[in-house]
C-alpha positions as CSV (number, residue, x, y, z in Angstrom):
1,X,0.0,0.0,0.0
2,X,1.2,3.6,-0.9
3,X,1.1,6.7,1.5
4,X,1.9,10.2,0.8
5,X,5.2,11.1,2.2
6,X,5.9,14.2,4.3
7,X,8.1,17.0,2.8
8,X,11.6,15.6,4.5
9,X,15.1,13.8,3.5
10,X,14.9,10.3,3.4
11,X,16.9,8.9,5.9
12,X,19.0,6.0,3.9
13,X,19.5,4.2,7.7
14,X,17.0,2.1,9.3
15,X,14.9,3.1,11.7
16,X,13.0,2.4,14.3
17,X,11.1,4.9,16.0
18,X,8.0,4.1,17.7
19,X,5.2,7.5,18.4
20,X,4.7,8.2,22.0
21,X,0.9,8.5,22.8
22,X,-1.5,8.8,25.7
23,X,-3.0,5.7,26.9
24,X,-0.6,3.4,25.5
25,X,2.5,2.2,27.7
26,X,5.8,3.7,25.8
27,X,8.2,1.6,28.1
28,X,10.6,-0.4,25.5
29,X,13.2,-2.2,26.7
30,X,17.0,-1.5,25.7
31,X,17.8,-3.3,22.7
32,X,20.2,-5.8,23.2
33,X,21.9,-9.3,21.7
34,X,18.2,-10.8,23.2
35,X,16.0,-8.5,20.9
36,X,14.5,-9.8,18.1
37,X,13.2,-7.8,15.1
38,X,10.5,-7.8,12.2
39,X,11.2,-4.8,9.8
40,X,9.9,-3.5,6.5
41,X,11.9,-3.7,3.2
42,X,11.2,-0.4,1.0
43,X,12.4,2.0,-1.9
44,X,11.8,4.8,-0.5
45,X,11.0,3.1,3.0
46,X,11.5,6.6,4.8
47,X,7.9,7.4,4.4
48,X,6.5,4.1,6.1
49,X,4.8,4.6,9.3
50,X,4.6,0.9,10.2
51,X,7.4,1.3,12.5
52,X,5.4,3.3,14.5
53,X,2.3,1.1,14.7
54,X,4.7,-2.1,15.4
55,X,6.5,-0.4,17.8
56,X,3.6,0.9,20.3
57,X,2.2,-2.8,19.8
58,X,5.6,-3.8,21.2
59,X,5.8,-1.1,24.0
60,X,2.3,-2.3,25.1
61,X,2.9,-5.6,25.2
62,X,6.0,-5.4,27.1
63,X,7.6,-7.7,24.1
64,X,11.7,-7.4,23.6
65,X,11.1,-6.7,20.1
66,X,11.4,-3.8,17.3
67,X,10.4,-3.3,13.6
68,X,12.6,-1.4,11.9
69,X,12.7,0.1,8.3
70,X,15.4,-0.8,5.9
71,X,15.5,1.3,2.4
72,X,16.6,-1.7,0.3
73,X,16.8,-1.0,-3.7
74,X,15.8,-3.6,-5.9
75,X,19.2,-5.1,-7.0
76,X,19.2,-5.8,-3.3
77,X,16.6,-7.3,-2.0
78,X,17.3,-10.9,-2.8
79,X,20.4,-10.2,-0.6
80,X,18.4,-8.7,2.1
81,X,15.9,-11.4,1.8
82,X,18.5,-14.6,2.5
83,X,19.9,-12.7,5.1
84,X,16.7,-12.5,7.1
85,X,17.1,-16.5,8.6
86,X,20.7,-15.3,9.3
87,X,19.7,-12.5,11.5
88,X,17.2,-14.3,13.0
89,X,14.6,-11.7,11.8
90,X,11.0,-12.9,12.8
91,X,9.5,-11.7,9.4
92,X,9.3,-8.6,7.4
93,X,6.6,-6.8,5.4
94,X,7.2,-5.4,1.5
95,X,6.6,-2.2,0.3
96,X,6.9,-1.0,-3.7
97,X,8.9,-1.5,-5.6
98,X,9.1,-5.2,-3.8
99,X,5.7,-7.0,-3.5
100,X,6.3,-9.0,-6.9
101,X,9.2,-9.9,-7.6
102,X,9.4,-10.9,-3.8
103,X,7.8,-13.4,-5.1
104,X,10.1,-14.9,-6.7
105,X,12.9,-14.9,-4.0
106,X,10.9,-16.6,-0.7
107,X,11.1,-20.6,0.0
108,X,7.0,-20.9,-0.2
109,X,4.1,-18.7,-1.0
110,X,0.2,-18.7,0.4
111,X,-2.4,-19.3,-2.1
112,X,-3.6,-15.8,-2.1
113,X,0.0,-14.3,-2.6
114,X,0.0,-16.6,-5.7
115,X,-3.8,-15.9,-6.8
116,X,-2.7,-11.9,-6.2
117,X,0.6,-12.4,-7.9
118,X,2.5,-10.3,-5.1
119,X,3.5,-11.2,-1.0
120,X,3.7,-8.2,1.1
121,X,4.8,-10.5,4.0
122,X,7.4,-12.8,4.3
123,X,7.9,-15.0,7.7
124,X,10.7,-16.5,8.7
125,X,9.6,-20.3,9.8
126,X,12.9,-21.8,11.0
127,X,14.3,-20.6,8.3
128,X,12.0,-21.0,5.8
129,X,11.0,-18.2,4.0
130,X,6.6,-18.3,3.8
131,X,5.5,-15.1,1.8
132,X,2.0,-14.2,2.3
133,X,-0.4,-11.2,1.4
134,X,-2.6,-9.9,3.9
135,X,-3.6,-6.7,1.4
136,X,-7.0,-8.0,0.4
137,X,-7.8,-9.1,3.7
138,X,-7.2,-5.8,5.5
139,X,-8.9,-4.2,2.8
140,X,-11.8,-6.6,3.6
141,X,-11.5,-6.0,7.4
142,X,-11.7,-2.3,7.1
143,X,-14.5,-1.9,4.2
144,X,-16.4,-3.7,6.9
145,X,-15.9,-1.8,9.5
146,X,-16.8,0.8,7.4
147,X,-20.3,-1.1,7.2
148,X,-20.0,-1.3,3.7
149,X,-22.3,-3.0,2.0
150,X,-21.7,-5.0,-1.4
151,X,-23.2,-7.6,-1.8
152,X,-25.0,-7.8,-4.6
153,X,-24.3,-4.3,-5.8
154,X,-21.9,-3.1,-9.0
155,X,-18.4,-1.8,-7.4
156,X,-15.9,0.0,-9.3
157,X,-11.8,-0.2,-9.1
158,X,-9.7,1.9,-10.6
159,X,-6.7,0.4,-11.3
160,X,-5.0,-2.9,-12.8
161,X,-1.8,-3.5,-10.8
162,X,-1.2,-5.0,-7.5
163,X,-3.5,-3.2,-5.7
164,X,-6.2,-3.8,-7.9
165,X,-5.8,-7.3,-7.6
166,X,-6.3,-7.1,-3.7
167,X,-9.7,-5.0,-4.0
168,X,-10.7,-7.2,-6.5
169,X,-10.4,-10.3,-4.6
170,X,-12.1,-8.5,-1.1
171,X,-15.2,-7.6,-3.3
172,X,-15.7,-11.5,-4.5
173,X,-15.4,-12.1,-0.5
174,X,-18.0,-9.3,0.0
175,X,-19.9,-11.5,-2.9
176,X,-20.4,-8.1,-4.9
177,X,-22.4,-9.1,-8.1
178,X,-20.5,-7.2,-10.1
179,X,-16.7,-5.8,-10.8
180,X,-15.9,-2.8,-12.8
181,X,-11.8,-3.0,-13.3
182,X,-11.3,0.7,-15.0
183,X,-7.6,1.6,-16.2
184,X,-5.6,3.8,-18.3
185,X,-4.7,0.9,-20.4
186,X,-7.7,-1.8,-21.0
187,X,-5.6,-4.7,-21.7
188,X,-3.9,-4.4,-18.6
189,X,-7.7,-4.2,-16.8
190,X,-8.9,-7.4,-18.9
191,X,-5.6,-9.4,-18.1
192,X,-6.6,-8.8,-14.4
193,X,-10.3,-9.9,-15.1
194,X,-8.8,-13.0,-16.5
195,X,-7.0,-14.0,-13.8
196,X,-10.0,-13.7,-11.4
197,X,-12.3,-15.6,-14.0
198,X,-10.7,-19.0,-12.1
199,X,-11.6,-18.5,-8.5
200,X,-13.3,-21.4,-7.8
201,X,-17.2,-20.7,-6.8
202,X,-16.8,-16.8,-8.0
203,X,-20.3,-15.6,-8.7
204,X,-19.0,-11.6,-9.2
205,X,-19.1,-10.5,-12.8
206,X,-16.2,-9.3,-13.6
207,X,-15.8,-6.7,-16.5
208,X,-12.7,-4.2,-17.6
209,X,-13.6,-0.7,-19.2
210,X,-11.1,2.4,-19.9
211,X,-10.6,5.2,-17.0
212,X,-12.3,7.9,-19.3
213,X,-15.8,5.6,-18.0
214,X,-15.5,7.4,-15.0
215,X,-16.8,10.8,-16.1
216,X,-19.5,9.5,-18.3
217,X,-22.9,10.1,-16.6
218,X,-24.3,7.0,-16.9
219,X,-21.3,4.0,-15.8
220,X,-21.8,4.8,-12.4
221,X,-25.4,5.3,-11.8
222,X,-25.6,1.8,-9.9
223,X,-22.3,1.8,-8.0
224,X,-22.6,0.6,-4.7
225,X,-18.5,1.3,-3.8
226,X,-15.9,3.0,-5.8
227,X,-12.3,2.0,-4.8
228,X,-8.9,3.8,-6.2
229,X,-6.1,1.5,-6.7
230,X,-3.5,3.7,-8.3
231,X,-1.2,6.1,-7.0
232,X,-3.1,8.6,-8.6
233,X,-3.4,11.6,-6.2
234,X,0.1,10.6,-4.9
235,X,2.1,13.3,-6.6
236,X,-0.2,14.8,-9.4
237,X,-2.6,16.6,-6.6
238,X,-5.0,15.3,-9.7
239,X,-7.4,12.6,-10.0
240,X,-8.9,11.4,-13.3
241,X,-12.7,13.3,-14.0
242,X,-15.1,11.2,-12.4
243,X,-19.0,12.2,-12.7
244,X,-19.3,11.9,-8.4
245,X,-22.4,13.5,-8.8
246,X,-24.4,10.7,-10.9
247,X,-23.4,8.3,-8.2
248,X,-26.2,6.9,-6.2
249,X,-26.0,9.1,-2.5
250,X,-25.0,6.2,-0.4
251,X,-22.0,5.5,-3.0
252,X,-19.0,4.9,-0.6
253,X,-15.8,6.2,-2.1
254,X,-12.6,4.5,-0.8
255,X,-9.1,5.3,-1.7
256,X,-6.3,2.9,-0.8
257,X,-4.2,5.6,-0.4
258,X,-3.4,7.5,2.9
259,X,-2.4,11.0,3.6
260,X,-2.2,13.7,6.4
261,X,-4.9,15.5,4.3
262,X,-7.5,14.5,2.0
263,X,-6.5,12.5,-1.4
264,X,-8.0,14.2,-4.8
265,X,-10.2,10.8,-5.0
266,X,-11.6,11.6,-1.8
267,X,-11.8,15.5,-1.9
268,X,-14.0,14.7,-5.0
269,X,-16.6,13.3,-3.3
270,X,-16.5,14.7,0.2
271,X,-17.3,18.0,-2.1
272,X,-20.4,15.8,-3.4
273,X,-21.1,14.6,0.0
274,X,-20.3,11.1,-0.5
275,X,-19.2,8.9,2.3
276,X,-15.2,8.1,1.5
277,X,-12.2,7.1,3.5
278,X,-8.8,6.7,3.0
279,X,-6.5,3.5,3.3
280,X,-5.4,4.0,6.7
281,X,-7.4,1.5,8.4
282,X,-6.4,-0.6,5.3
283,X,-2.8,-0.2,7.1
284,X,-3.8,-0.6,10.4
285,X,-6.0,-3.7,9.7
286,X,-3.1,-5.9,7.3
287,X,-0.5,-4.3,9.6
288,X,-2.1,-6.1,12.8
289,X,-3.0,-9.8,10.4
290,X,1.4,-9.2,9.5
291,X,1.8,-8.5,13.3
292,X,0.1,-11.8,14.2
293,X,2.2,-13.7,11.5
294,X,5.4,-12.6,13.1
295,X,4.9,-13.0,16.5
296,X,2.3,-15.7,17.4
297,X,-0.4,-13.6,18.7
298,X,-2.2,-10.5,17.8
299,X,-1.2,-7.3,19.1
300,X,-3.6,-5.3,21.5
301,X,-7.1,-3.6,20.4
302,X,-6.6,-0.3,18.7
303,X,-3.4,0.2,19.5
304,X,-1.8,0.2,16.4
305,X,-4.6,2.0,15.3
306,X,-3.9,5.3,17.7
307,X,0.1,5.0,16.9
308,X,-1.1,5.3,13.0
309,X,-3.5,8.7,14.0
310,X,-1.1,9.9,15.8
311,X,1.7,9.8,13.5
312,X,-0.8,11.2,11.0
313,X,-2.0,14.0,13.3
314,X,-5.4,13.0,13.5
């Protein structure tokens, strides 16, 4: 998942700086030859705010553990990857450029990270390499608690990469009736449909059109949920036009996205007055599923959550 960066130098060192925060217990322990880590490979990596939502889980917990960031470029990674069982690093997540070619590079891989094509997790099992993907199910997690409703109802993804692929697979778990897989490029959107038309017991419909859809009055006249899966927004401060207007009022407008202030997606259609969030709980929800993977046991209720808000000032 992507997040806008603050305005600052990337630091090239790892870090691992955990956000102090009231009601949560901000007691680590030293780190010593007895501390075991779980990190997050990036490029940038500078950016991520897991560290902080690890971290407080950590502090919490009372645990002898940190997650740390390391900014690993591409011709590295394989490197940094088979030196994870020789650390004795518990597991680490994957930011871009990584999640596919990842892939590639771990011992075994969970059905859905092969069915998604990408792993954003890999855990170290006695030194086995497992890489998993808990994108689509955070997605899932947090659309719910959302209390959004598809089932049965036409939703919309923008996008055709990676991300894509995870939104695509939570609305066949939300058993929406119909998929809508818009992008730049169509034969990138169809390839994706194709690879979804073999889920066993799918019952979405799943179709590919071209992003100019979006500002045509009629497309999204029945659209139950409308979910960005680009980095669109990112760096532009510009969205594609979309007709938010001829949406139908209780249209929920997601964007996978997080920022410190509204996305373009999501400015879009707060100015409409539809109901929207960002992908922060996204984070917060497949950072506590990677958490749990790691470590054994799930980290505390909401905790993770507040590091997240408070690192984003909210």
């Amino acid at each position: 998942m992507k997040s806008a960066p603050p305005r600052e130098r990337e630091s090239k060192r790892p870090s691992a700086t955990a956000v102090p925060m009231r009601g949560i217990p901000h007691h680590p322990k030293p780190i010593s030859a007895a501390t075991r880590l779980t990190a997050i490979f990036g490029d940038p990596v500078g950016h991520s705010l897991s560290p902080a939502m690890h971290n407080a889980a950590y502090a919490a917990m009372g645990i002898d553990r940190r997650y740390v960031a390391f900014h690993v470029r591409p011709p590295e990674l394989l490197a940094a990857l088979r030196a994870v069982p020789a650390l004795g690093i518990l597991g680490v997540n994957l930011t871009v450029p990584h999640k596919e070619a990842a892939l590639r590079a771990v011992d075994k891989v969970s059905a859905e990270g092969r069915l998604l094509g990408a792993i954003n997790c890999v855990v170290n099992r006695r030194g086995t390499l497992v890489g998993d993907n808990t994108d689509a199910r955070g997605l899932e997690r947090d659309l719910r608690a959302h209390r959004v409703q598809a089932a049965g109802d036409t939703v919309i993804v923008v996008g055709a990469g990676g991300a894509a692929a995870a939104a695509v697979l939570a609305m066949i778990r939300m058993k929406a009736a119909r998929i809508i897989i818009v992008n730049r490029t169509r034969p990138r959107a169809r390839a994706l449909m194709e690879r979804f038309s073999r889920v066993p017991s799918r019952r979405t419909r799943i179709e590919a059109a071209d992003l100019a859809a979006l500002a045509n009055s009629t497309f999204l006249t029945d659209s139950a949920c409308v979910i960005n899966a680009t980095s669109m927004g990112l760096t532009t401060r510009r969205f594609a036009p979309i007709d938010y207007g001829s949406t139908p009022q209780d249209c929920f407008f997601y964007d996978m996205l997080y920022s410190r202030t509204p996305t373009p997606f999501l400015a879009g259609a707060a100015r409409s007055r539809r109901k929207c969030a960002d992908g922060a709980g996204m984070l917060v929800e497949q950072g506590e599923l990677a958490f749990k993977l790691f470590n054994g046991v799930p980290p505390p209720p909401g905790v993770m959550r507040k590091a997240l808000d408070a690192a984003l000032g909210r």
